[in-house]
N, C-alpha and C positions, 0 to 999 in steps of 0.2 A: 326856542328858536334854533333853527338850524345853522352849521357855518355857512355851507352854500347852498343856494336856492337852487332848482331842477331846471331853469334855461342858463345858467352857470355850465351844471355838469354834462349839459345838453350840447351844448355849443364846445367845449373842451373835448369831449366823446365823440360829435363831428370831427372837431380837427385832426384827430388822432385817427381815425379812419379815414379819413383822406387817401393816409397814405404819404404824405409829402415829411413827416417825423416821425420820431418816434417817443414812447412812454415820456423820457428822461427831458424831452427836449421841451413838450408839449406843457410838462410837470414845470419846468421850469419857468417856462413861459408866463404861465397863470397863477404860481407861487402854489403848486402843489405838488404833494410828494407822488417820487413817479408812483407808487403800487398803489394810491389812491388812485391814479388815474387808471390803473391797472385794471384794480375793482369796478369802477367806473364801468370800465368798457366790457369787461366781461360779462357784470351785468346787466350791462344793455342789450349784448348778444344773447344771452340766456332768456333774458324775460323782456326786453322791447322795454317802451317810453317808462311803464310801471317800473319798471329796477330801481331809476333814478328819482323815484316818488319817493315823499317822506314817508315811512309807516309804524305807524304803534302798532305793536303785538306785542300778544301776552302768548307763550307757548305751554303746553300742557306739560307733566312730565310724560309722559307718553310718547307725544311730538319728539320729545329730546330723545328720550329714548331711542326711538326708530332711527331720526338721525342719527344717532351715534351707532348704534348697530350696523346702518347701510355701511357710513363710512369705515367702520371694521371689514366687513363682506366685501368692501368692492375696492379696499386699499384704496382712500382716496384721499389728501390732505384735506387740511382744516378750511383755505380757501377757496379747495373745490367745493366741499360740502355750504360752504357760506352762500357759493354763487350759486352753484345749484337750487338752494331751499332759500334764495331769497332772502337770507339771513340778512337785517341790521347789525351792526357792530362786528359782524365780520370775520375774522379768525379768533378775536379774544373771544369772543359769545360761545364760540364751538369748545376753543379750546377748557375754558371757565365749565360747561357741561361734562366735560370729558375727564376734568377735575375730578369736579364734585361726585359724579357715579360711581369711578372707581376709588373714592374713599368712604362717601357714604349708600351706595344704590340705586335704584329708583324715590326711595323716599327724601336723598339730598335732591334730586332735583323738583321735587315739589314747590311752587311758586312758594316764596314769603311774604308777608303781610309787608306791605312798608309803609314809612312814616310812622308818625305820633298815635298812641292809642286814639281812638274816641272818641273817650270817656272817662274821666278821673275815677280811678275805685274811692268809695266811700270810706269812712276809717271806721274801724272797728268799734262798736258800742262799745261803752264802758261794760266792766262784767259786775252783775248785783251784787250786793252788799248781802251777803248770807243773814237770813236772819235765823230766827229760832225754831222755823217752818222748816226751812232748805239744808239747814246742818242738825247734822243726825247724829252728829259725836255728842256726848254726854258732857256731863258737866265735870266727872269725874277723870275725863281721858283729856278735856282742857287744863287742869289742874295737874297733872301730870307731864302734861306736855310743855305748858309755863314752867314748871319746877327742872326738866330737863336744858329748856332754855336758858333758865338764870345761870346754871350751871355752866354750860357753856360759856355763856359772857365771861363767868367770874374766872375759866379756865386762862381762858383767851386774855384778857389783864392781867392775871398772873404769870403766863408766860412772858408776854410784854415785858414785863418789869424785870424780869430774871433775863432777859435778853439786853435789855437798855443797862444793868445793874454789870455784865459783863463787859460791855462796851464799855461805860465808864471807868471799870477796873484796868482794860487791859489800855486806855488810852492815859492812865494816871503810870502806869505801869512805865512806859514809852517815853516820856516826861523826863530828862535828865536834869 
Protein backbone atom coordinates (compact mmCIF):
# COMPACT_ATOMS: atom_id res chain seq x y z
CA UNK A 1 0.00 0.00 0.00
CA UNK A 2 1.16 3.19 -0.77
CA UNK A 3 1.66 6.40 1.78
CA UNK A 4 -0.20 8.63 -0.76
CA UNK A 5 -2.49 7.82 -3.30
CA UNK A 6 -2.11 9.69 -7.04
CA UNK A 7 -5.23 12.31 -6.58
CA UNK A 8 -3.18 13.17 -3.24
CA UNK A 9 -0.11 14.03 -5.25
CA UNK A 10 -2.26 15.34 -7.94
CA UNK A 11 -3.99 17.86 -6.21
CA UNK A 12 -0.64 18.95 -3.92
CA UNK A 13 1.25 19.15 -7.72
CA UNK A 14 -1.75 21.53 -8.75
CA UNK A 15 -1.26 23.56 -5.99
CA UNK A 16 2.32 24.17 -6.26
CA UNK A 17 1.91 25.08 -9.84
CA UNK A 18 -0.35 27.52 -9.32
CA UNK A 19 1.99 29.58 -8.57
CA UNK A 20 0.49 31.24 -5.47
CA UNK A 21 3.42 29.10 -3.01
CA UNK A 22 5.98 27.59 -2.96
CA UNK A 23 7.81 23.93 -2.32
CA UNK A 24 8.05 24.61 1.54
CA UNK A 25 4.86 26.20 1.91
CA UNK A 26 2.67 23.63 -0.05
CA UNK A 27 5.05 20.84 1.91
CA UNK A 28 3.77 22.03 4.85
CA UNK A 29 0.51 22.58 4.15
CA UNK A 30 -0.26 18.71 3.39
CA UNK A 31 2.39 17.37 6.16
CA UNK A 32 4.98 16.66 3.33
CA UNK A 33 8.51 17.11 3.03
CA UNK A 34 9.27 19.97 0.66
CA UNK A 35 11.71 17.76 -1.90
CA UNK A 36 8.97 15.20 -1.83
CA UNK A 37 6.91 17.75 -3.22
CA UNK A 38 9.93 18.56 -5.27
CA UNK A 39 9.94 15.09 -6.69
CA UNK A 40 6.40 15.38 -7.20
CA UNK A 41 6.41 18.07 -9.39
CA UNK A 42 9.38 17.45 -11.35
CA UNK A 43 8.01 14.45 -12.15
CA UNK A 44 4.89 15.52 -13.37
CA UNK A 45 6.78 17.92 -15.74
CA UNK A 46 8.98 15.10 -17.08
CA UNK A 47 6.47 12.32 -17.67
CA UNK A 48 2.71 13.91 -17.16
CA UNK A 49 -0.31 12.09 -15.01
CA UNK A 50 2.03 8.68 -15.28
CA UNK A 51 5.01 10.12 -12.97
CA UNK A 52 2.65 10.24 -10.10
CA UNK A 53 1.46 6.45 -10.87
CA UNK A 54 2.37 3.67 -8.58
CA UNK A 55 4.88 1.43 -10.44
CA UNK A 56 6.63 -1.88 -9.97
CA UNK A 57 9.61 -2.40 -11.88
CA UNK A 58 12.13 -4.68 -12.02
CA UNK A 59 15.32 -3.14 -13.75
CA UNK A 60 17.82 -5.28 -15.67
CA UNK A 61 21.34 -4.76 -14.89
CA UNK A 62 22.00 -3.45 -18.15
CA UNK A 63 19.17 -0.77 -17.51
CA UNK A 64 21.41 0.29 -14.52
CA UNK A 65 24.03 0.31 -16.23
CA UNK A 66 23.10 2.72 -19.01
CA UNK A 67 21.86 4.92 -16.32
CA UNK A 68 24.71 5.17 -14.55
CA UNK A 69 26.91 5.65 -17.52
CA UNK A 70 24.52 8.46 -19.02
CA UNK A 71 24.63 10.18 -15.61
CA UNK A 72 28.60 9.90 -15.64
CA UNK A 73 28.55 11.39 -19.58
CA UNK A 74 26.18 14.16 -18.94
CA UNK A 75 27.34 15.14 -15.20
CA UNK A 76 23.94 14.80 -13.93
CA UNK A 77 22.87 14.27 -10.04
CA UNK A 78 21.17 11.49 -8.66
CA UNK A 79 17.75 13.25 -8.68
CA UNK A 80 17.96 14.32 -12.17
CA UNK A 81 18.69 10.87 -13.34
CA UNK A 82 15.75 9.61 -10.89
CA UNK A 83 13.29 12.22 -12.65
CA UNK A 84 14.56 11.65 -15.84
CA UNK A 85 14.30 7.62 -16.00
CA UNK A 86 11.14 7.61 -13.99
CA UNK A 87 12.84 6.08 -11.22
CA UNK A 88 10.75 4.88 -8.11
CA UNK A 89 12.59 5.42 -4.92
CA UNK A 90 14.41 8.19 -6.15
CA UNK A 91 17.93 9.26 -5.26
CA UNK A 92 18.62 6.30 -2.91
CA UNK A 93 17.65 3.63 -5.86
CA UNK A 94 20.40 5.59 -8.16
CA UNK A 95 22.60 6.24 -5.49
CA UNK A 96 22.36 2.24 -4.03
CA UNK A 97 23.36 1.33 -8.18
CA UNK A 98 26.09 3.57 -8.15
CA UNK A 99 27.22 1.78 -4.82
CA UNK A 100 26.98 -1.37 -5.77
CA UNK A 101 28.91 -1.06 -9.53
CA UNK A 102 31.74 0.65 -8.33
CA UNK A 103 32.47 -1.98 -5.75
CA UNK A 104 31.19 -5.00 -7.42
CA UNK A 105 30.55 -4.32 -11.46
CA UNK A 106 28.03 -5.15 -13.70
CA UNK A 107 27.65 -8.44 -11.97
CA UNK A 108 26.52 -6.53 -8.36
CA UNK A 109 23.93 -5.06 -10.08
CA UNK A 110 22.44 -8.20 -11.17
CA UNK A 111 18.72 -8.54 -9.58
CA UNK A 112 18.72 -10.97 -6.36
CA UNK A 113 16.35 -13.50 -5.61
CA UNK A 114 14.28 -12.42 -2.61
CA UNK A 115 12.53 -13.86 0.01
CA UNK A 116 12.25 -17.47 1.43
CA UNK A 117 13.77 -20.39 -0.72
CA UNK A 118 10.85 -22.48 -2.27
CA UNK A 119 11.73 -25.40 -1.36
CA UNK A 120 13.11 -27.04 1.82
CA UNK A 121 16.50 -29.17 0.54
CA UNK A 122 16.01 -32.67 1.64
CA UNK A 123 18.58 -34.02 4.17
CA UNK A 124 21.15 -36.08 3.18
CA UNK A 125 20.64 -39.99 3.08
CA UNK A 126 22.06 -41.79 5.55
CA UNK A 127 25.67 -43.25 3.99
CA UNK A 128 25.55 -47.32 3.87
CA UNK A 129 26.82 -49.45 6.18
CA UNK A 130 30.08 -50.97 4.20
CA UNK A 131 29.67 -54.41 3.97
CA UNK A 132 32.13 -57.03 2.81
CA UNK A 133 31.18 -56.38 -1.00
CA UNK A 134 32.01 -52.45 -0.75
CA UNK A 135 35.25 -52.51 1.68
CA UNK A 136 38.08 -53.75 0.06
CA UNK A 137 40.62 -53.57 2.87
CA UNK A 138 41.61 -56.91 4.07
CA UNK A 139 41.14 -58.45 6.97
CA UNK A 140 44.78 -58.17 7.75
CA UNK A 141 45.06 -54.15 7.27
CA UNK A 142 41.75 -54.01 9.90
CA UNK A 143 43.71 -55.81 12.28
CA UNK A 144 46.38 -53.44 12.11
CA UNK A 145 44.57 -50.61 12.09
CA UNK A 146 42.47 -51.77 15.40
CA UNK A 147 45.93 -52.62 16.97
CA UNK A 148 47.18 -48.97 16.12
CA UNK A 149 44.04 -47.59 17.56
CA UNK A 150 44.25 -49.41 20.95
CA UNK A 151 47.51 -47.88 21.14
CA UNK A 152 46.48 -44.71 20.81
CA UNK A 153 43.75 -44.87 23.54
CA UNK A 154 46.17 -46.50 25.85
CA UNK A 155 48.69 -43.46 24.86
CA UNK A 156 46.00 -40.94 25.36
CA UNK A 157 45.08 -42.35 29.36
CA UNK A 158 48.42 -42.55 30.07
CA UNK A 159 49.13 -39.13 29.43
CA UNK A 160 45.99 -38.14 31.15
CA UNK A 161 47.14 -39.61 34.24
CA UNK A 162 50.67 -38.18 34.10
CA UNK A 163 48.97 -34.88 33.70
CA UNK A 164 46.16 -35.08 36.50
CA UNK A 165 49.28 -36.97 38.76
CA UNK A 166 51.19 -33.46 38.19
CA UNK A 167 48.40 -31.41 39.07
CA UNK A 168 47.89 -33.16 42.23
CA UNK A 169 51.47 -33.03 43.18
CA UNK A 170 51.89 -29.38 42.53
CA UNK A 171 48.44 -28.60 44.34
CA UNK A 172 49.66 -30.81 47.49
CA UNK A 173 52.77 -28.87 46.92
CA UNK A 174 51.00 -25.20 47.52
CA UNK A 175 49.15 -26.58 50.72
CA UNK A 176 50.84 -24.96 53.75
Amino acid sequence: MTKYDESFKRSVVQEYLSGVVGYNKVGIKHGVNNATVRQWVESYLQHGGAGLRKKFSHYSAEFKRSVLERMQREQLSYRQVAILFDLRGGVGVVSAWKRQYDEGGLAALKPKPRGRAKKMTSPESPKPVPTQATDTRTLEDLRKENEYLRAEVAYLKKLDALVRAKQQAAQKKHKP
